[in-house]
C-alpha positions as CSV (number, residue, x, y, z in Angstrom):
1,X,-25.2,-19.5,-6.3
2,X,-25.3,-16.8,-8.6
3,X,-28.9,-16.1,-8.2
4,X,-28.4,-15.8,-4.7
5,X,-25.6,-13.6,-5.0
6,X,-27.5,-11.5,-7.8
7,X,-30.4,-11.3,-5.1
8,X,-28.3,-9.6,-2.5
9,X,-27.0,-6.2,-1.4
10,X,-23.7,-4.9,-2.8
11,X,-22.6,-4.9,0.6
12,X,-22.5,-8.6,0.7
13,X,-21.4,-9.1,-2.5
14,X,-18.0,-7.2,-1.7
15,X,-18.0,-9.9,1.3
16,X,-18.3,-12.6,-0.9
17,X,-15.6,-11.3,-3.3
18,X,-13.5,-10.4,0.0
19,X,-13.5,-14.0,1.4
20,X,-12.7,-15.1,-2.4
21,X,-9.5,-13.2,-2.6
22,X,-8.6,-14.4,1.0
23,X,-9.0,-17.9,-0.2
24,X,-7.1,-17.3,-3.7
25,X,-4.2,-15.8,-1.8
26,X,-4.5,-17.8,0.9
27,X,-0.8,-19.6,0.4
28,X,0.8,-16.4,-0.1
29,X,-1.4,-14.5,3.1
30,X,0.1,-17.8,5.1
31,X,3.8,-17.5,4.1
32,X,3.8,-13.7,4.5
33,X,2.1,-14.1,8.4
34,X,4.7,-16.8,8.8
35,X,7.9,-14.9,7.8
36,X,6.8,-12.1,9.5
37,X,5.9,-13.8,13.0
38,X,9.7,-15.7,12.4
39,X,11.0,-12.4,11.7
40,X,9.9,-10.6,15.2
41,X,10.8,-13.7,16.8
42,X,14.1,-14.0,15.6
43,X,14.8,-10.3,16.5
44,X,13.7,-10.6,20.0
45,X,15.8,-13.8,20.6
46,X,18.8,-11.3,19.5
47,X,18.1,-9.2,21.8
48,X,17.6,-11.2,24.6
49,X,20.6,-13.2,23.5
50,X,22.4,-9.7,23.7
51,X,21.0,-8.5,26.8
52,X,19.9,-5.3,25.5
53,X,19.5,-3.1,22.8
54,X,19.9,0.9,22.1
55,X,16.9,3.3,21.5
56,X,18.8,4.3,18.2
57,X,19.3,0.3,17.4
58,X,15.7,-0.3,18.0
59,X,14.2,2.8,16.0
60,X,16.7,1.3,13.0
61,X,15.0,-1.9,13.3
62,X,11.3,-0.1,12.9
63,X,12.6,2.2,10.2
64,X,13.9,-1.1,8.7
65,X,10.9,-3.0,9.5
66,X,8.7,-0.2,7.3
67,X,10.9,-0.6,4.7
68,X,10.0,-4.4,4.8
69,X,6.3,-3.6,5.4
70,X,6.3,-0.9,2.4
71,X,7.8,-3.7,-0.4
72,X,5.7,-6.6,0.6
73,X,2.9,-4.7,0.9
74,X,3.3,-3.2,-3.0
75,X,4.1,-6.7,-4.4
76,X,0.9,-8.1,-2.5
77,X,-1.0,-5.5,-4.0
78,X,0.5,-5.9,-7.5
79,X,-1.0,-9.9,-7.5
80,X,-4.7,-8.6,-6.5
81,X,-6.0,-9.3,-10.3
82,X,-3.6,-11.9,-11.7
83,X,-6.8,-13.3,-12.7
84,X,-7.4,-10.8,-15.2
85,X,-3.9,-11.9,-16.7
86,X,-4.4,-15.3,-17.1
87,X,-6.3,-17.2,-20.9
88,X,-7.3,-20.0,-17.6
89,X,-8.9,-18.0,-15.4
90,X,-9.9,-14.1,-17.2
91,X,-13.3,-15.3,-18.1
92,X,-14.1,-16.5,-15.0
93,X,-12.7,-13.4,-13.3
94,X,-14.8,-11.0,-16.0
95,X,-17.8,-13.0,-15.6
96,X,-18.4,-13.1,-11.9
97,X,-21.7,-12.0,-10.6
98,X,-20.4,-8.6,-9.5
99,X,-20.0,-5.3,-10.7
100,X,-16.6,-3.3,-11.4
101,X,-16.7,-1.3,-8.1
102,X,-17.2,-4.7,-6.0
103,X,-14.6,-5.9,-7.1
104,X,-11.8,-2.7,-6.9
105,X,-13.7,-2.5,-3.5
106,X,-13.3,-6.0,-2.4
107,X,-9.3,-6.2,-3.3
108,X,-8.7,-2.9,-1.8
109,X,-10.1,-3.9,1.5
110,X,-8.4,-6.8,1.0
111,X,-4.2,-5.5,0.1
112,X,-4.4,-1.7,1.7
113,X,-7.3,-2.0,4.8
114,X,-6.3,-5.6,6.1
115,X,-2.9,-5.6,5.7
116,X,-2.1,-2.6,6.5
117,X,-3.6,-3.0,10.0
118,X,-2.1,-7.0,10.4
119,X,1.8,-5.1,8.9
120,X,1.2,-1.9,11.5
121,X,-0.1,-4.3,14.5
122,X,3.3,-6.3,13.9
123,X,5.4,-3.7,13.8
124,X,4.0,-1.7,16.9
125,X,4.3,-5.4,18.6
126,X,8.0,-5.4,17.5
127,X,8.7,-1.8,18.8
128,X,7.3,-3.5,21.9
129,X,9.0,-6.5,22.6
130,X,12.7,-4.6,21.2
131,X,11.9,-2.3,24.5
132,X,10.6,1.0,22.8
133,X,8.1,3.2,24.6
134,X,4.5,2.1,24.1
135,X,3.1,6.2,22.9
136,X,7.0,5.9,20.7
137,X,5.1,4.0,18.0
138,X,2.1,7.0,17.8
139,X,4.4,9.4,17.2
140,X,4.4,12.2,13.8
141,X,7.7,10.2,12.9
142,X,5.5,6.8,12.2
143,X,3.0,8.9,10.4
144,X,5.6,10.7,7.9
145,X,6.5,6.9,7.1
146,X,2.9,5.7,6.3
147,X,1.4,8.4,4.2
148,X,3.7,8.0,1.8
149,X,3.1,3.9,1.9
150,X,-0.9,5.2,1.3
151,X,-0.5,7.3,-2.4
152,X,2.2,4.3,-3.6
153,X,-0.1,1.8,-2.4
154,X,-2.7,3.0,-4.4
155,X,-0.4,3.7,-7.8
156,X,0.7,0.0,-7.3
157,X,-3.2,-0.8,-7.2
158,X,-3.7,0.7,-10.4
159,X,-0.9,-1.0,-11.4
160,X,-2.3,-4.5,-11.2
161,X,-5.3,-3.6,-12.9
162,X,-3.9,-1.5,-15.7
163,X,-0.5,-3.9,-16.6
164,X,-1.6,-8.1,-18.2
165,X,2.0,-8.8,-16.9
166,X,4.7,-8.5,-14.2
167,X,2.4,-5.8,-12.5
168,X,4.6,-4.7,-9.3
169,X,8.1,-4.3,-12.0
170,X,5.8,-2.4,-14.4
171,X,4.6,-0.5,-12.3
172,X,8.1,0.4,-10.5
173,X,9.5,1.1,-14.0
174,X,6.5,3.5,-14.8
175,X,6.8,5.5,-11.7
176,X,10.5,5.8,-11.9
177,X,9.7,6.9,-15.5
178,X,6.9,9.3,-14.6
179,X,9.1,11.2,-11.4
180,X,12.2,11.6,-13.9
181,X,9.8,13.4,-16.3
182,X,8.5,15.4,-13.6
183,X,11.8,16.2,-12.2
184,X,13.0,17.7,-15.1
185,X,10.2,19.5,-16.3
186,X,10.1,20.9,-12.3
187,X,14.2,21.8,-12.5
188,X,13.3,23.4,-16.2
189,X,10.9,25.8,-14.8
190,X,12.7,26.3,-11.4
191,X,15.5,27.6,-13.5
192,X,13.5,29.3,-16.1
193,X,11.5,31.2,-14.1
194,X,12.9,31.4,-10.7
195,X,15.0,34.3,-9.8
196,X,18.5,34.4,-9.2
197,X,19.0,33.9,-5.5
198,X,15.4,32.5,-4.8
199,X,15.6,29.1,-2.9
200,X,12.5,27.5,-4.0
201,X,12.1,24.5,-0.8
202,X,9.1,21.9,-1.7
203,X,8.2,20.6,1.8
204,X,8.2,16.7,2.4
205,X,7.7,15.7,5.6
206,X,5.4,16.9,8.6
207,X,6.4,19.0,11.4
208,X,4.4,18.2,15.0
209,X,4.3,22.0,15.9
210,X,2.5,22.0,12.4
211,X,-1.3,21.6,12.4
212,X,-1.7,23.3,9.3
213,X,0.7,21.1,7.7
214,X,-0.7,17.8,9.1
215,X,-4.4,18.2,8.3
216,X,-2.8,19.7,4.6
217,X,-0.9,16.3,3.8
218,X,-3.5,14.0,5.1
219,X,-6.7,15.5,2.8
220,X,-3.6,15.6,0.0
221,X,-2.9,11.7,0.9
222,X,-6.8,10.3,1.2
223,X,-7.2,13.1,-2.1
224,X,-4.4,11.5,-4.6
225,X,-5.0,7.5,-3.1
226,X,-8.7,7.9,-3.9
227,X,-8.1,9.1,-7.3
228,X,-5.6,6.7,-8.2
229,X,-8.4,4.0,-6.8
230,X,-11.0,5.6,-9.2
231,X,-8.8,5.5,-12.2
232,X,-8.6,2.3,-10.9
233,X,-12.5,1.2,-11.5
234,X,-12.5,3.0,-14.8
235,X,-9.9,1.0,-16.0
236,X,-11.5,-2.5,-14.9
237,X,-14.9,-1.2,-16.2
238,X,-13.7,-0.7,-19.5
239,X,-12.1,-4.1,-19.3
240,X,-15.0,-5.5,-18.4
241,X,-16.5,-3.7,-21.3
242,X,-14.1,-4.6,-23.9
């Protein structure tokens, strides 16, 4: 097997390693698809039961449904390399036939690419079914929600390489700890340096009579998630290495 798997492209070696994570996480992928097809059914059969529901009511239910989407989808990420963590099962993980980059590649695909499009098919099928417009869903409102979802996606990635144990509350504690420092450090120098007077507005969010600002925070988004991905491989290479 490893011969054959030496022998191949690196293409098919990521496929390999992506079918391997599906069948390690394979309880956990079954419960999540589970609770979440429950979850849309039990909110239909309210409002059928109901006989209705509000446009505000139903866009709370999506907002709320991201919110689901967003946590789930950092703890799911946070268990990719549990392997790594574990005196049973770390030699076996460090001593596949595969290369560093396979493997960051295979779990990405795996916790950001797949789910995100299963989570973002659900929840577009929810909007549906709760009686929202069809274009409501593909709106600049749904994409302010996701970028940020993209660059903590990929901190919480890091996260379960870098941390040996509880990877998704180490990294939550670290990031809390990391936008404090950088919160005061910011309000030091806003009121060192900033005139009297001078409103200094950092914007957040995207506008959809803003071109600039959309095409601006999506090379920002794919810029910071790639380079939190590439500390990422470092990280596991020098693992590997160690």
């Amino acid at each position: 097997m490893s011969k054959e798997i030496t022998s191949n492209s690196s293409l098919y070696r990521i496929k390999l390693l992506f079918h391997r994570n599906v069948m390690i996480n394979k309880r956990t992928i079954q419960i999540g698809l589970i609770s979440l097809f429950c979850g849309v059914v039990f909110i239909k059969g309210t409002v059928l039961y109901y006989g209705g529901i509000s446009p505000i009511a139903a866009e709370s239910i999506i907002t709320f449904g991201f919110v689901i989407f967003t946590l789930v989808g950092y703890a799911f990420t946070s268990i990719m390399f549990y392997e790594k963590n574990s005196a049973n099962s770390a030699s076996q993980f460090f001593t596949l036939p595969a290369t560093a980059f396979e493997k960051i590649i295979s779990a990405w695909l795996l916790s950001f690419c797949a789910y995100t499009v299963v989570g973002l098919f659900l929840l577009y099928l929810l909007s549906l079914l709760i009686g929202l417009p069809a274009d409501w869903f593909f709106s600049i409102r749904i994409f302010n929600e996701i970028w940020p979802y993209i660059i903590y996606q990929s901190i919480f990635f890091l996260g379960a390489v870098h941390f040996r144990s509880n990877n998704f509350l180490s990294t939550l504690v670290a990031i809390f700890g990391v936008l404090i420092l950088f919160g005061l450090i910011a309000l030091l120098l806003v009121n060192t340096f900033t005139p009297d007077g001078l409103f200094l507005k950092i914007p957040t969010t995207l506008t959809a009579t803003s071109t600039f600002r959309f095409i601006t925070t999506c090379t920002l988004t794919v810029a910071i998630s790639a380079f939190f991905i590439w500390v990422s491989y470092i990280r596991l290479k020098r693992m590997e290495l160690a």
